[in-house]
C-alpha positions in Angstrom: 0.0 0.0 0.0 1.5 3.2 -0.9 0.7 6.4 1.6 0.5 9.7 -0.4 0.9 12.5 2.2 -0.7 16.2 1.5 0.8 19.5 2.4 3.8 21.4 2.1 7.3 20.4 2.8 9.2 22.2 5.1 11.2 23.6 2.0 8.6 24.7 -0.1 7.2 26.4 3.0 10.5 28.3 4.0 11.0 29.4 0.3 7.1 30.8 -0.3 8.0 32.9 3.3 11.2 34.0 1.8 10.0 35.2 -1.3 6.9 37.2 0.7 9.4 38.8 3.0 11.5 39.8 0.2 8.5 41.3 -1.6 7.1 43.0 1.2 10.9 44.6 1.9 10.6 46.1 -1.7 6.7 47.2 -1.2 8.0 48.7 2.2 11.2 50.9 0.6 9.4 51.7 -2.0 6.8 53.4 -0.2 8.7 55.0 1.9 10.6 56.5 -1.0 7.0 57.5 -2.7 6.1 59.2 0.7 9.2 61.4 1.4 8.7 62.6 -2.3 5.1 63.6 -1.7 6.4 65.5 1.3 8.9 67.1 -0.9 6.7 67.9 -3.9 3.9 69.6 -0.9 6.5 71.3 0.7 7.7 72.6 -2.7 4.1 74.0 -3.3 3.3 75.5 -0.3 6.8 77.5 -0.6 6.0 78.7 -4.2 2.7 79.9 -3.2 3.9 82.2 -0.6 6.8 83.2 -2.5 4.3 84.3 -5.1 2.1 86.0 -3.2 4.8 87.9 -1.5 5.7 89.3 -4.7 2.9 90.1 -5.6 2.7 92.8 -2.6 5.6 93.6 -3.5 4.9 94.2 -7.1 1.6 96.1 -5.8 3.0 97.8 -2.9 6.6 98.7 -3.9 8.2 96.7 -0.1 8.3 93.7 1.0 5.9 92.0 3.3 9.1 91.8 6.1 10.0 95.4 5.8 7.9 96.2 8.9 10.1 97.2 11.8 7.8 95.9 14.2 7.2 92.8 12.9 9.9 91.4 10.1 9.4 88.0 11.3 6.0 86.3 10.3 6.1 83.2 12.7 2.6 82.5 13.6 0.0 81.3 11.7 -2.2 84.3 12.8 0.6 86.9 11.6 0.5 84.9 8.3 -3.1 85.0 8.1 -3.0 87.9 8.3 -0.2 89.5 5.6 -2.6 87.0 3.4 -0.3 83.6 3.4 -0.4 79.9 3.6 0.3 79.3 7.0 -0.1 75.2 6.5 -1.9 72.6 5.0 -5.1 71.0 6.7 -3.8 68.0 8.2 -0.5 69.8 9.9 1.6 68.3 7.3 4.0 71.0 7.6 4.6 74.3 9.6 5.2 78.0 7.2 8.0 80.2 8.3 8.8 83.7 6.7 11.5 86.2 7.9 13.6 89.0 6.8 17.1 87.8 6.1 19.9 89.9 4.5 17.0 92.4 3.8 14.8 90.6 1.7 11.8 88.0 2.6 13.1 84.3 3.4 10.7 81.7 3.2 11.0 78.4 4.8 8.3 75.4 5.1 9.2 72.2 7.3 7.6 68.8 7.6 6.1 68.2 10.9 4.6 64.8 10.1 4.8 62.0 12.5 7.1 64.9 14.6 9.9 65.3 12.3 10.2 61.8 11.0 11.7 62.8 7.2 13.3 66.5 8.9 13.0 67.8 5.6 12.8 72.0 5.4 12.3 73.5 1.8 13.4 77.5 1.5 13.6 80.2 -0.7 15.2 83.6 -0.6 14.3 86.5 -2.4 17.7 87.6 -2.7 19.0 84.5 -4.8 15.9 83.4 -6.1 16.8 79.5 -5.3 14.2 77.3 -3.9 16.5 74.7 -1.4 15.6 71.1 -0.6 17.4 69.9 2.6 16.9 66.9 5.1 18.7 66.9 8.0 20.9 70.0 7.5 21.8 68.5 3.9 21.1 70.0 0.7 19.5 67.1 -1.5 17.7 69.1 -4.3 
């Protein structure tokens, strides 16, 4: 009598699990790679929108929106709000800076998701006209 025995060996077993794990490695990098450059790209955005709105004043007004003595340093989201800026997106995704630096408006956005987790700041100053990617102190843009 001959006994036929159904399931998996313990080899076929070990190399369907490998192959998951390996798949799931890949799925796992290469979202996290799709998620810091959604940041990025948001970050990007949110810059260019205030950097064109502050020249727009500028354009209409003939001085910058920092050129107030009292207040050169736009820092909360109600002095923003109120010189007409994005101050940040709706789900917190990033905090909006903008300050007087060498004379001329500096804008800076940072990431605040998950407290800091990709520490990437985007900037732009008016006086070199160069919109800056960094992470971590590191210019990678």
């Amino acid at each position: 009598m001959i006994r036929s025995s159904k399931g998996f060996s313990l080899v076929e077993l070990i190399t369907v699990t490998t192959i998951i794990a390996v798949l799931a490695g890949t799925a796992l990098i290469s979202y996290r790679v799709y998620i810091k450059r959604a940041v990025i790209s948001a970050l990007k955005s949110a810059v260019m929108v205030n950097v064109q709105l502050i020249q727009a004043h500028y354009d209409i007004n003939g001085y910058w929106i920092t050129d107030d003595p009292e207040n050169e340093n736009l820092t909360t989201a109600e002095e923003l709000e109120e010189a007409g800026l994005v101050t940040r997106n709706w789900s917190g995704e990033f905090i909006m800076r903008v300050f007087k630096r060498e004379g001329y408006p500096h804008v800076i956005a940072r990431e605040e998701i998950a407290h800091h987790k990709y520490n990437i700041e985007v900037d732009y100053h008016f006086k070199t006209g160069r919109l800056r990617v960094t992470e971590e102190g590191e210019e990678i843009e």
